[in-house]
N, CA, C and O atoms as CSV, one atom per row, in Angstrom:
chain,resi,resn,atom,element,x,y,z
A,1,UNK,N,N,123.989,-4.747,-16.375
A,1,UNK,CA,C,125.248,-5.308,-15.969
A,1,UNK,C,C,125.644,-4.652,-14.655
A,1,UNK,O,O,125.013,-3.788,-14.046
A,2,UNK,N,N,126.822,-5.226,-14.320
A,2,UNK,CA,C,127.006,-4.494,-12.824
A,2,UNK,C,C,128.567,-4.463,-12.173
A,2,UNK,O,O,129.489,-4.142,-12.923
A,3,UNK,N,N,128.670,-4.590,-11.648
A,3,UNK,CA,C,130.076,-5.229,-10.510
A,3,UNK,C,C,129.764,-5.026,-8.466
A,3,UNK,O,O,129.209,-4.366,-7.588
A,4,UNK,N,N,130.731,-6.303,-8.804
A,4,UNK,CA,C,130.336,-6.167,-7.091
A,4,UNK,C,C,131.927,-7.035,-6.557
A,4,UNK,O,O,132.493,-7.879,-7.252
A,5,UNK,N,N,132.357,-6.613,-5.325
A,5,UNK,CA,C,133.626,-6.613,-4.931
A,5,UNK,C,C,133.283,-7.976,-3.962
A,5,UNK,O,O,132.444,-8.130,-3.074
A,6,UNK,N,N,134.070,-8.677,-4.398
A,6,UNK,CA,C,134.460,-10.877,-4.079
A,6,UNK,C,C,135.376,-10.889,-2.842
A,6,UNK,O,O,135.766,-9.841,-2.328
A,7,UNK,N,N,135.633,-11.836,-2.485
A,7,UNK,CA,C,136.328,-12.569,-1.713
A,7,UNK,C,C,136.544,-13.926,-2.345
A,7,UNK,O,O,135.707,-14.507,-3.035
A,8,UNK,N,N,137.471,-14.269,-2.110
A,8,UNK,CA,C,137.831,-16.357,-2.428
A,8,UNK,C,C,137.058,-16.774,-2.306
A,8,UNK,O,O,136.781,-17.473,-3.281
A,9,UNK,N,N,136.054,-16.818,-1.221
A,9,UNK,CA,C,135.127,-17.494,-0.532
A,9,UNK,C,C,133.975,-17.320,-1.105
A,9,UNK,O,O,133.107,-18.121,-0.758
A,10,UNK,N,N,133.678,-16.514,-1.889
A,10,UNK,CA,C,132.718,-15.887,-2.414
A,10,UNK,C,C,132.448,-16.760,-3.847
A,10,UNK,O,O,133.407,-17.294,-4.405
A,11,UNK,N,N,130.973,-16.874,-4.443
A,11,UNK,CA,C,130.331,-17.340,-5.744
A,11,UNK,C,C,129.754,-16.131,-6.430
A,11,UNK,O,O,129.424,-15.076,-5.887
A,12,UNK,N,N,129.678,-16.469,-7.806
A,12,UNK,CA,C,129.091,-15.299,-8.519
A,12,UNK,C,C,128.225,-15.970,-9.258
A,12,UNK,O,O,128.356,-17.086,-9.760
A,13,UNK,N,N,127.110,-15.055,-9.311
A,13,UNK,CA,C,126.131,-15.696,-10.334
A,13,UNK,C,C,125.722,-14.757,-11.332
A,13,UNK,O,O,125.034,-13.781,-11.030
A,14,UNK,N,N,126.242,-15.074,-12.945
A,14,UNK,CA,C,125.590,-14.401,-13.851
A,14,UNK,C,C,124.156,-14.569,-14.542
A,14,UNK,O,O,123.714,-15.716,-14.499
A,15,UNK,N,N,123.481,-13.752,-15.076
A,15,UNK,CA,C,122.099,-14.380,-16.033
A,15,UNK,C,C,121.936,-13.717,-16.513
A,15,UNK,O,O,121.879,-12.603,-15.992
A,16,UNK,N,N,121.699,-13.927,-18.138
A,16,UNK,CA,C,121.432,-13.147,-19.359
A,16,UNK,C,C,120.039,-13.108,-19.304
A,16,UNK,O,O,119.205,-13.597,-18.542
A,17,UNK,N,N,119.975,-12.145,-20.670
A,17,UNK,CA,C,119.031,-11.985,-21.189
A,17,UNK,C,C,117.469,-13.166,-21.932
A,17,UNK,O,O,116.260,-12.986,-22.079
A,18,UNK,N,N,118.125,-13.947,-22.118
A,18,UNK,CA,C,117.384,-15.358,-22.436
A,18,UNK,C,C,117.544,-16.442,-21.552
A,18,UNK,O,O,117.508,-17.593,-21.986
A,19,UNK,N,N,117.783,-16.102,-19.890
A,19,UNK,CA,C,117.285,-16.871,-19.090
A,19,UNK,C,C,118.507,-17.582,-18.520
A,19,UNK,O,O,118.516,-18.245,-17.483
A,20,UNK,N,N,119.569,-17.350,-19.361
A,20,UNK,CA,C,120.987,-18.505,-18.844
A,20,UNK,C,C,121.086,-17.982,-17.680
A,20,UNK,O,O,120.770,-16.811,-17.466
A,21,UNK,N,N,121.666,-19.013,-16.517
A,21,UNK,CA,C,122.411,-18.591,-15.380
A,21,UNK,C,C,123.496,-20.016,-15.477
A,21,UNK,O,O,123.382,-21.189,-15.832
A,22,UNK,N,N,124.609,-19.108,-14.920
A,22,UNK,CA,C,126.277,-19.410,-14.858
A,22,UNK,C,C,126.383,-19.206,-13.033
A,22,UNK,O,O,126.121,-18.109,-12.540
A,23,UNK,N,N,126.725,-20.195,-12.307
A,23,UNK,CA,C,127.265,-19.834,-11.107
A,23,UNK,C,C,128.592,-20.163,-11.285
A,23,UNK,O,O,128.967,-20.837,-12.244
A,24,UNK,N,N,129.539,-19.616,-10.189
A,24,UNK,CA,C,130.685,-20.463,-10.056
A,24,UNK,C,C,131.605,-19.785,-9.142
A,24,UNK,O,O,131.270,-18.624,-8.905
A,25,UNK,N,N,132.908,-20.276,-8.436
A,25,UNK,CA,C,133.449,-19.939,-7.201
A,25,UNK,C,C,134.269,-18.910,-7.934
A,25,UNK,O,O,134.637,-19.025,-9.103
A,26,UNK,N,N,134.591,-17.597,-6.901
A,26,UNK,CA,C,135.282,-17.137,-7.427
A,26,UNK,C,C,137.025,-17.438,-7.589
A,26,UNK,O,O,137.830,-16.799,-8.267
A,27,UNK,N,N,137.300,-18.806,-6.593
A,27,UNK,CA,C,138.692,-19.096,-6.214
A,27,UNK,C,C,139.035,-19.993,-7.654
A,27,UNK,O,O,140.153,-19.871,-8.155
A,28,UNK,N,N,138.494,-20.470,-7.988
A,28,UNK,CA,C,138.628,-20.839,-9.094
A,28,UNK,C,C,138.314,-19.671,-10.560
A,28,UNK,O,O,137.442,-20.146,-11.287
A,29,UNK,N,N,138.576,-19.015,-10.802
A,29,UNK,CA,C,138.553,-18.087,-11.845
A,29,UNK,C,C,139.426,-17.527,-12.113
A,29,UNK,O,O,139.925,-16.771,-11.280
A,30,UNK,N,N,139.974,-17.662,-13.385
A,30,UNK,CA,C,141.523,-16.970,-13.569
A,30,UNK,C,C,141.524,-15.615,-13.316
A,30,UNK,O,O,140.438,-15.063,-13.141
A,31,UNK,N,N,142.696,-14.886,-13.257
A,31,UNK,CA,C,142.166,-13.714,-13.067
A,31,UNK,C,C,143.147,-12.822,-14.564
A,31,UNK,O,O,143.119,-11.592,-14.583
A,32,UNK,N,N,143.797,-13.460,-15.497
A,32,UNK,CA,C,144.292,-12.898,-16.615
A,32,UNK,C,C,144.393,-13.783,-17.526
A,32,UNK,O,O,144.869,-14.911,-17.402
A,33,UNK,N,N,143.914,-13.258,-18.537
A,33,UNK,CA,C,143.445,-14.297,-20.164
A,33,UNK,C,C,144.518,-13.955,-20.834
A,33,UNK,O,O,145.604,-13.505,-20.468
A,34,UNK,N,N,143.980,-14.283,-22.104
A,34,UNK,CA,C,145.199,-14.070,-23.118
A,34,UNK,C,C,145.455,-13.021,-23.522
A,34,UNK,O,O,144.456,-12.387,-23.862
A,35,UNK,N,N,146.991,-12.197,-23.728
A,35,UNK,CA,C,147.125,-10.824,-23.926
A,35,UNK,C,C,146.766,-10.000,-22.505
A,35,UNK,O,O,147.096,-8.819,-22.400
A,36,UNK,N,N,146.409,-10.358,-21.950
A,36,UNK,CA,C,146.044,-9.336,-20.496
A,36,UNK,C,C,144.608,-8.807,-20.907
A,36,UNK,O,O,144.319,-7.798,-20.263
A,37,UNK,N,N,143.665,-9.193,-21.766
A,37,UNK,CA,C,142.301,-8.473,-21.796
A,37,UNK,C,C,141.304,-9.270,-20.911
A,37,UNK,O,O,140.119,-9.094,-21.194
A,38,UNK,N,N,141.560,-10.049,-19.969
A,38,UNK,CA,C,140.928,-10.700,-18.967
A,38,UNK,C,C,140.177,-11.847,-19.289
A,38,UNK,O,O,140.422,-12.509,-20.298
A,39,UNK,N,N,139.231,-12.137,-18.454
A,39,UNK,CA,C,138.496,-13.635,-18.446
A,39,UNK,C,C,137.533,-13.790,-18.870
A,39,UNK,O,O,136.576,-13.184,-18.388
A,40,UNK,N,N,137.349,-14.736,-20.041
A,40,UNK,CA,C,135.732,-14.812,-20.421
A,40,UNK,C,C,134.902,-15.404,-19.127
A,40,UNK,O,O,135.510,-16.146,-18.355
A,41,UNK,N,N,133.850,-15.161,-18.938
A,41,UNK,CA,C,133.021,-15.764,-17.459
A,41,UNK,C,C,132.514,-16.727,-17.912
A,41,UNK,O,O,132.673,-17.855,-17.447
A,42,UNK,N,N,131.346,-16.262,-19.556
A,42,UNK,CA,C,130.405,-16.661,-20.086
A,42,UNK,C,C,129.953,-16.425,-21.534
A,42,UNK,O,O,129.768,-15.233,-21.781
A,43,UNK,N,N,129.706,-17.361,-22.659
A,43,UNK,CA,C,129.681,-17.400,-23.968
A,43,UNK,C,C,128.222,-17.116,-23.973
A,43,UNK,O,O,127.426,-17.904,-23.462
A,44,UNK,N,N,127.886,-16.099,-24.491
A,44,UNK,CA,C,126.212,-15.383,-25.133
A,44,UNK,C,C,126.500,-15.160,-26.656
A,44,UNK,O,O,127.543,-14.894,-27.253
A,45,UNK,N,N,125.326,-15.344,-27.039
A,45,UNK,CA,C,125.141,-15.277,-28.064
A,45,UNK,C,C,124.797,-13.780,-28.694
A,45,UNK,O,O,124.336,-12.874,-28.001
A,46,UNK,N,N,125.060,-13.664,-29.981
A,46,UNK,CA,C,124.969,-12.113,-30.481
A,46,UNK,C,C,123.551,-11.649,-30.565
A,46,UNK,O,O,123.315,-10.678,-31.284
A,47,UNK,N,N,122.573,-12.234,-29.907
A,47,UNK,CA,C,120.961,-11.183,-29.404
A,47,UNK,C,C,120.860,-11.229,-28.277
A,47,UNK,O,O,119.829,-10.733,-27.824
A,48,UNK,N,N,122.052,-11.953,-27.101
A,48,UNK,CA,C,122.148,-12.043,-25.510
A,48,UNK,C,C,122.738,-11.238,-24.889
A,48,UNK,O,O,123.887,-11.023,-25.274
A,49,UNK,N,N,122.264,-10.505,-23.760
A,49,UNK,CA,C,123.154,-9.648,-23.091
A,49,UNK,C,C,123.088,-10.625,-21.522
A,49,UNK,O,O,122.304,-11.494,-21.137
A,50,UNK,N,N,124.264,-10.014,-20.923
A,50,UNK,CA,C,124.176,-10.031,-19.385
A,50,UNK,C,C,123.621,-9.141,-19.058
A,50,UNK,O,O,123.785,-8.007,-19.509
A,51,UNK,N,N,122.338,-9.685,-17.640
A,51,UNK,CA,C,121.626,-8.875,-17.468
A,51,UNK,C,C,121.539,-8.764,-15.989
A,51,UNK,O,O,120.768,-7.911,-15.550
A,52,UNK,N,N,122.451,-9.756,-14.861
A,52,UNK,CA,C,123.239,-9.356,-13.697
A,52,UNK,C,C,123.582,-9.996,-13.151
A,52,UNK,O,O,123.242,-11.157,-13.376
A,53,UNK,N,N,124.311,-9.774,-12.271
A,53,UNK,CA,C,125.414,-10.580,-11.584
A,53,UNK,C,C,125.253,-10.190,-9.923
A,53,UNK,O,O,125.139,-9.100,-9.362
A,54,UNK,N,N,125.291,-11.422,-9.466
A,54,UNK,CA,C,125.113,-11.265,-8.027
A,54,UNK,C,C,126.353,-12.015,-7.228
A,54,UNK,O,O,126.975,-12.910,-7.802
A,55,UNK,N,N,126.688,-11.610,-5.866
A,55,UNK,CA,C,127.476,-12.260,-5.479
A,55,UNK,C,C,126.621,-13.080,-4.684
A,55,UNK,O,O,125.461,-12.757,-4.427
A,56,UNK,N,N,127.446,-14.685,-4.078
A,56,UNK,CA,C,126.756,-15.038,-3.205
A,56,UNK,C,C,128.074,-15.404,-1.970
A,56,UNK,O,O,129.108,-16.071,-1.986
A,57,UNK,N,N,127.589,-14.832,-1.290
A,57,UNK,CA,C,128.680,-15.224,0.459
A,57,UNK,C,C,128.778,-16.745,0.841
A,57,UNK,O,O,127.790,-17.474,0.757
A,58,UNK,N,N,129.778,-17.113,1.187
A,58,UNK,CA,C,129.736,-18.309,1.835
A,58,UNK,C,C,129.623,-17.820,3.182
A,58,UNK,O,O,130.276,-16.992,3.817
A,59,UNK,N,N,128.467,-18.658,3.504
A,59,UNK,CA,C,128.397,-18.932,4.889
A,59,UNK,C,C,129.012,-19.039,5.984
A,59,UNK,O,O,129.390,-20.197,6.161
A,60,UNK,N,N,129.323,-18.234,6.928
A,60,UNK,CA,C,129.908,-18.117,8.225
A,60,UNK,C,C,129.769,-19.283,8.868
A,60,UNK,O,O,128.665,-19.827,8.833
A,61,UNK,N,N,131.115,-20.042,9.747
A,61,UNK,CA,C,131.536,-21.331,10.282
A,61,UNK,C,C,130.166,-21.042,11.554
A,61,UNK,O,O,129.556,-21.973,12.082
A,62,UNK,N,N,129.871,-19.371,11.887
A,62,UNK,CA,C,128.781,-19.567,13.124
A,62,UNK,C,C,127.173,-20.265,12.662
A,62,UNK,O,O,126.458,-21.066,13.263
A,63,UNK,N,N,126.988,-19.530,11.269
A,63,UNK,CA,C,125.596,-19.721,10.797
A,63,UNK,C,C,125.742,-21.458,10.306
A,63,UNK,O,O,124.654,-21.964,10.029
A,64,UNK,N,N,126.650,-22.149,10.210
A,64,UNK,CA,C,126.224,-23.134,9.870
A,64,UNK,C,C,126.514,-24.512,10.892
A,64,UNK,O,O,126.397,-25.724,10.713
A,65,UNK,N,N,126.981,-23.607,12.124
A,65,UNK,CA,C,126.808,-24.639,13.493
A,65,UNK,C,C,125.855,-24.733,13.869
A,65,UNK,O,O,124.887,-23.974,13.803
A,66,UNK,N,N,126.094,-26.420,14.670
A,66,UNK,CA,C,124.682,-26.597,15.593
A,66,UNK,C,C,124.923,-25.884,16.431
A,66,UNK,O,O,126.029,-25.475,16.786
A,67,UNK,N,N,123.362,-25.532,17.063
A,67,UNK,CA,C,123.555,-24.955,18.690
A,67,UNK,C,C,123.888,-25.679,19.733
A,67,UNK,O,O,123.729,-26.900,19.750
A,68,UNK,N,N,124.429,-24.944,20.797
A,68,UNK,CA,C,125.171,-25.810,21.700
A,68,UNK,C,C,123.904,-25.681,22.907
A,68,UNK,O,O,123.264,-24.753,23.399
A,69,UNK,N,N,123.941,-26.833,23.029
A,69,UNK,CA,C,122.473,-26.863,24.270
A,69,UNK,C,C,122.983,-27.591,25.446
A,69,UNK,O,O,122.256,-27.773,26.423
């Protein structure tokens, strides 16, 4: 398991132990559940662990211009 520090802009991708992967934005993710014990991400099953989580960056407005010629 792990942690890694987001931005809005930012996606996370989880994957267990039996192969699941979960992406999803982080701007969309609540950030307090019920009672204040936080957000489920992802439903595993009781022989599944999370086994890591990556962030993924959105792309910079430069890296995804054309070049100017």
């Amino acid at each position: 398991m792990g942690i890694c520090q987001v931005g809005d802009d930012d996606q996370i991708v989880l994957m267990t132990s039996t192969g699941k992967v979960v992406r999803f934005k982080v701007n969309e993710m609540g950030v307090i559940g019920r009672h204040t014990q936080g957000v489920r991400l992802i439903n595993i099953d009781d022989d599944e662990k999370v086994v890591g989580i990556e962030k993924v960056a959105r792309e910079s407005d430069e890296e995804t211009e054309e070049p100017h010629t």
